[in-house]
Each structure stands twice: as structure tokens, then as C-alpha cells.
C-alpha positions in Angstrom: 104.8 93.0 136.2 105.8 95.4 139.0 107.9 96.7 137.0 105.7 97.7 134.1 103.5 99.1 136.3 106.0 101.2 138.2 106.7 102.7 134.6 103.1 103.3 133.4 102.1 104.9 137.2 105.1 107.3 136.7 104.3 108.0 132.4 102.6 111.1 131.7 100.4 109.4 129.2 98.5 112.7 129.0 100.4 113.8 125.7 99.0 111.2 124.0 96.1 113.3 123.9 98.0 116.4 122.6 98.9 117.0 119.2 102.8 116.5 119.3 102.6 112.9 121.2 99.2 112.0 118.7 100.7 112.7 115.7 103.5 110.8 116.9 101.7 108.1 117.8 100.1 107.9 114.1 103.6 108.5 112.5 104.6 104.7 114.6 101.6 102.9 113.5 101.5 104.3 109.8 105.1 103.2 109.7 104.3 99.8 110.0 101.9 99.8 107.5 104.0 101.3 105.2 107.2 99.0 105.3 105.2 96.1 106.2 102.6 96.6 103.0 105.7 96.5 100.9 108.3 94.3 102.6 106.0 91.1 102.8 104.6 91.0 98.8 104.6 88.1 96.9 103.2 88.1 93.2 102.1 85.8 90.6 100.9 85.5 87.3 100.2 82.7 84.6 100.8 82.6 81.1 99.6 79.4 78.3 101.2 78.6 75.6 99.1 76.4 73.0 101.3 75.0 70.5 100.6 73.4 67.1 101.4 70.2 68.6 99.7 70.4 71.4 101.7 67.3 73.5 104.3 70.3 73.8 102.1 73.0 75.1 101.9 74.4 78.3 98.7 75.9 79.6 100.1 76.7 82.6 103.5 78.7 83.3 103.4 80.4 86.8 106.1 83.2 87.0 106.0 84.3 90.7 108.3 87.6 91.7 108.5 89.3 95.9 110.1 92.1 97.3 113.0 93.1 96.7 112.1 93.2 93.4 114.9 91.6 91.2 112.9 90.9 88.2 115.9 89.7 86.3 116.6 87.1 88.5 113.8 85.9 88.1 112.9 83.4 85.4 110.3 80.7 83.8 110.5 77.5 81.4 108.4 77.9 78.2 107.8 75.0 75.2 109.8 76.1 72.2 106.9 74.1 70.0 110.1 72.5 67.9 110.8 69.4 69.9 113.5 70.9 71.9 114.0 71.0 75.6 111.8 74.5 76.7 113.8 77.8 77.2 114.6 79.7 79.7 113.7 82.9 79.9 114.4 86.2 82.1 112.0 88.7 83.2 113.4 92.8 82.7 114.5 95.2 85.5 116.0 95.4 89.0 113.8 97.5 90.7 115.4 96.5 94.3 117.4 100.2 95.0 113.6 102.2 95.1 111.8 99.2 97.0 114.6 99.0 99.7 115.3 101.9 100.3 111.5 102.6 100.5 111.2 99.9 103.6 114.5 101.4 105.4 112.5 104.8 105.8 109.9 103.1 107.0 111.8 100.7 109.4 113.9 103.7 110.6 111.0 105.9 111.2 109.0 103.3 113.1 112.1 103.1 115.5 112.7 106.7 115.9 108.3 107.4 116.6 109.0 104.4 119.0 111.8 106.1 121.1 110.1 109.7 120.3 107.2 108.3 122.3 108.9 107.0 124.4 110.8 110.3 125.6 107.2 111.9 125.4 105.6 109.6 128.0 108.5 109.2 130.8 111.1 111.7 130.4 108.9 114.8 129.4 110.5 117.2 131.8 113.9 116.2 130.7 113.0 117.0 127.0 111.8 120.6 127.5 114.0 121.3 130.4 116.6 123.2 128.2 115.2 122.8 124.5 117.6 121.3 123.4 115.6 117.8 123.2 113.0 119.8 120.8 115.7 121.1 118.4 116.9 117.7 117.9 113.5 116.2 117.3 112.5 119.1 114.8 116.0 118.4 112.8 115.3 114.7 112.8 111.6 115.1 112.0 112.5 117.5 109.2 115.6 115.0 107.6 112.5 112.0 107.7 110.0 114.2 106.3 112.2 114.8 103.1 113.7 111.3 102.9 109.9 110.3 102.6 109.5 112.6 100.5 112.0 111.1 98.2 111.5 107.7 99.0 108.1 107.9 98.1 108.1 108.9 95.2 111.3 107.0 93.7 108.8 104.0 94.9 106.0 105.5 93.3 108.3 105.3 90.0 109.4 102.3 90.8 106.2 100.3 91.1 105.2 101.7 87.8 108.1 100.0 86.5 107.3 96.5 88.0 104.2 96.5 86.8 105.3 97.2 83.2 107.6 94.0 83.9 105.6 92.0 85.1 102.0 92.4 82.9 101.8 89.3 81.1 101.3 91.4 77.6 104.8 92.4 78.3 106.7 88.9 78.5 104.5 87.3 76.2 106.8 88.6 73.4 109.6 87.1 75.2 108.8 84.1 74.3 110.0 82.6 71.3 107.2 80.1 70.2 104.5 83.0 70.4 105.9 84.7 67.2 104.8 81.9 65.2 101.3 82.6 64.3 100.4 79.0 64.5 101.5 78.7 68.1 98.6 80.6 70.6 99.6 82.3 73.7 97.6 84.2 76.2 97.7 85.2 79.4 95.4 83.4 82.6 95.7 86.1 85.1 97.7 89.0 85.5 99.1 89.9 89.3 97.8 91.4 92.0 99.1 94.3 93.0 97.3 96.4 95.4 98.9 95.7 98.0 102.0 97.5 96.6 99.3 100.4 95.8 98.4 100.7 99.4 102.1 101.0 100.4 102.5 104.0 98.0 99.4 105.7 99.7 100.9 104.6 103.0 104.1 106.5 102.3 102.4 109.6 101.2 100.1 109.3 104.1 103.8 109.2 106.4 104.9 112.0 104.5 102.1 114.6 105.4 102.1 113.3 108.8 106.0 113.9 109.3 105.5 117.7 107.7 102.7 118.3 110.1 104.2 117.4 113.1 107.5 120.0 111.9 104.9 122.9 113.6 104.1 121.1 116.5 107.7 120.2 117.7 109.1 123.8 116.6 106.5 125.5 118.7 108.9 123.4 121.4 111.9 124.7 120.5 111.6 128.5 121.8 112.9 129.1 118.2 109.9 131.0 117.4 109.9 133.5 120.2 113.2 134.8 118.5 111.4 135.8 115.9 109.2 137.3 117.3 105.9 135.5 116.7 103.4 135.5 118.7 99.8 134.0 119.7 96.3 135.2 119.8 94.4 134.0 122.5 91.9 131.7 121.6 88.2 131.8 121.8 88.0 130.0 124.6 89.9 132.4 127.1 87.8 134.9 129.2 88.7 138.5 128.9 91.0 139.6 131.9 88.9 141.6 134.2 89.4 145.6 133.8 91.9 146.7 136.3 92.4 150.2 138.5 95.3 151.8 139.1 96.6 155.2 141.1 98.6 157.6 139.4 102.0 156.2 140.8 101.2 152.6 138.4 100.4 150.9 141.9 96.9 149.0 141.9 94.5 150.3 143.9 91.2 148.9 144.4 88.4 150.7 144.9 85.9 150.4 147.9 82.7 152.1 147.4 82.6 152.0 151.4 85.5 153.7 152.0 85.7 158.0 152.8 88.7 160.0 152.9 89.8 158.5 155.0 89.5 155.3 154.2 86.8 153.6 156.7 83.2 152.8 156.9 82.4 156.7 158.1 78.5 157.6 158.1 78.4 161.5 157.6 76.2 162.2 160.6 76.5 165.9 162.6 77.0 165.6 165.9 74.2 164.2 168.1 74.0 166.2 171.9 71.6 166.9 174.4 70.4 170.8 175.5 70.3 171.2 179.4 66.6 171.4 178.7 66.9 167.9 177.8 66.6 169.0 173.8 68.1 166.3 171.4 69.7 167.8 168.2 71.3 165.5 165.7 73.2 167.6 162.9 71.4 166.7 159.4 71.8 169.4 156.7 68.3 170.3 157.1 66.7 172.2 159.9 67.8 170.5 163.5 64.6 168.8 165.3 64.3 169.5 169.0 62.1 168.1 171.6 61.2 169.1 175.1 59.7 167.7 178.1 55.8 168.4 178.4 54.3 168.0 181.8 
């Protein structure tokens, strides 16, 4: 315990707050959905098959199929409806290459957001002490970005194509006793498969995250500065005061007490006494003078 404390007194947790570590933090947990959401399914559905004699039916053929999505490894025992031992039969398509590869982005990115944040939260300085730290995490950000690009949508495709294999109006025909018009088969339920749907949306969500965060981390990389862009201030910023300065460039405040030169000088005349005892003080105007009246 002391020593998890030691490390969350000295983390700069702060960029959490801040788009580049919240992002991040989005692109860790998003990551889990997506592989998770895809890795863990498990699928089902039933079939019957009525036959003329119905001591050889089946009303009840289970055909269950999971991730990684071998479908023709997978297989299921139907009634013949001829006395014979029932048949085995194969579902269509390996589908394993789009799904796996669709979890290993996901995996992969969920470790990388993992260290990313931690770098972020304890070695901040280090990473933007000579920007080399950002380049690297905008050229990794960028490779994930497109590989989930890809990934997602050769998932998309495939999931299309499992559900084609696996829709019970698809295998039905498979089945030998169901081209005999005296034989009846139907299916019970098909499977459900929305948890596979909300792995696609997962991915594409991962994918718009990953793009975004490409301006954030370049902004770190001093890259932009070479080219010259640069960045309006934003509303938020007070207007830097007006500013004086002397002819030389030097700045010069102004005092409006200051004369020429350069103290607090009232412009009073001189102020003196007559022998008579007269006071003069020297105004613009006409001088006063006073004398003694006995």
C-alpha cells in the first residue's frame, strides 16, 4: 500500500482532465469492450425435423458455433427419415482470419492505451522533454488508427458472412430428409447475435477515437511549428494592455506627475518678503502685496 500511494502522490493525474490523457483513457476502456464483445460469443440455434414416420424425427437439433468462428468445424446429427443411422452434416465458412485478427487490434490497443497512460500520469516530463516521446506516440497512434480501420471493416464483412451461415433457412437445405416433401422442417429459433453487432459499433467507435487523438498528440510533437502553423488566441484571453514606448524601442512609462525633469515639481514663482514686510508669491497674474497697518 505505501507503495501505491507513493506512486499516485507523485502522478500528475491532472491530464486526465485534458484531451490527450481523456481520449486516451476512452481509447483503454473502448478497447475492452471491443475485443471482449467479440472474443467471449457463444451462439445457438435450433432446427426440427418432422418426418413421415415420426419415431425418427427430431424436433430438436441444437447447432451451437463461438468465436473464432470455424463454422466448418462445426457440425450436427439430423434423421435421414429412411431407417438409417442420422447424418452428419457440416456447417459452410471459416470466418476465424477477420474475427481474430479483429480481437488482436483490440488486445494490442488496450495494452498500448494502458502503457500510454501510464507514461501520461508519472513520466510526463520525460515524454515532452525532447519530443521525441510524442513522435513516437503519433506514429503508433496513426499505424492503430488504420489497422482499425481495416480490421473493422474486414469484421464488418465477416459477420455478414456468419450470419448467412448460420440462419437456419440456410442449413435447412443441407439436410437431406428436408427435400422430401413429405418430411417437414423448420426452424425453432435463429441466433442471437447482437452482441457481435455491438462489437462492430465498438470497433468503429475505436476507430474515430484513435483518428481524433492523431491532433492532439501532433500538437505534441513541435512538428507543426515547422510548418509554420499557428494559434489564435481564444476567447477567453484578455487583450494585452496597450503599451508605451520612447523613440529608442525602450519602454517608457508615463507619469502624469512627472515635469521635465522628472519629479513631482509644482510651478509656483518664487515666494519672498519686501523689507516693508510685503509678501509676493509669483502666479502669472498680477502679484498680491500686503503691508503692515497700524
Amino acid at each position: 500500500m505505501d507503495v501505491v500511494n507513493q506512486l499516485v502522490a507523485q502522478g500528475q493525474f491532472t491530464i486526465l482532465k485534458q484531451p490527450l490523457g481523456f481520449i486516451k483513457a476512452l481509447q483503454w476502456i473502448f478497447a475492452i469492450f471491443a475485443f471482449s464483445t467479440c472474443g467471449s460469443y457463444s451462439g445457438m440455434f435450433k432446427m426440427s425435423v418432422e418426418c413421415k414416420n415420426r419415431s425418427e424425427s427430431n424436433l430438436a437439433i441444437d447447432v451451437e458455433f463461438e468465436y473464432p468462428f470455424r463454422l466448418h468445424q462445426v457440425y450436427f446429427d439430423a434423421p435421414t427419415c429412411r431407417g438409417e443411422r442420422p447424418e452428419r452434416l457440416f456447417l459452410v465458412g471459416d470466418y476465424s482470419s477477420s474475427a481474430e485478427f479483429f480481437v488482436t487490434i483490440g488486445v494490442f490497443s488496450f495494452l498500448y492505451s494502458m502503457a500510454a497512460l501510464s507514461v501520461y500520469c508519472f513520466m510526463l516530463e520525460k515524454y515532452r522533454e525532447n519530443q521525441k516521446g510524442p513522435q513516437i506516440d503519433f506514429v503508433v497512434t496513426a499505424v492503430f488508427t488504420f489497422f482499425w480501420l481495416v480490421s473493422s471493416c474486414a469484421w464488418a464483412k465477416g459477420l455478414s458472412d456468419v450470419k448467412t451461415a448460420t440462419d437456419p433457412d440456410k442449413v435447412i437445405p443441407l439436410i437431406t430428409a428436408c427435400d422430401e416433401l413429405e418430411n417437414r422442417c423448420k426452424e425453432i429459433h435463429d441466433p442471437k447475435v447482437s452482441g457481435l453487432n455491438t462489437s462492430v459499433a465498438f470497433g468503429f467507435i475505436n476507430l474515430i477515437l484513435w483518428a481524433g487523438n492523431l491532433w492532439f498528440v501532433i500538437k505534441e510533437t513541435g512538428w507543426l511549428a515547422a510548418f509554420g502553423v499557428t494559434y489564435a488566441p481564444s476567447s477567453q484571453e484578455k487583450p494585452p494592455a496597450p503599451d508605451s514606448f520612447a523613440q529608442g524601442g525602450d519602454y517608457a512609462p508615463q507619469d502624469p506627475y512627472a515635469g521635465s525633469q522628472g519629479g513631482y515639481q509644482p510651478d509656483y514663482g518664487q515666494q519672498s518678503y519686501t523689507e516693508g514686510g510685503e509678501y509676493s508669491q509669483g502666479y502669472e497674474q498680477q502679484p498680491t502685496s500686503y503691508s503692515n497697518q497700524n
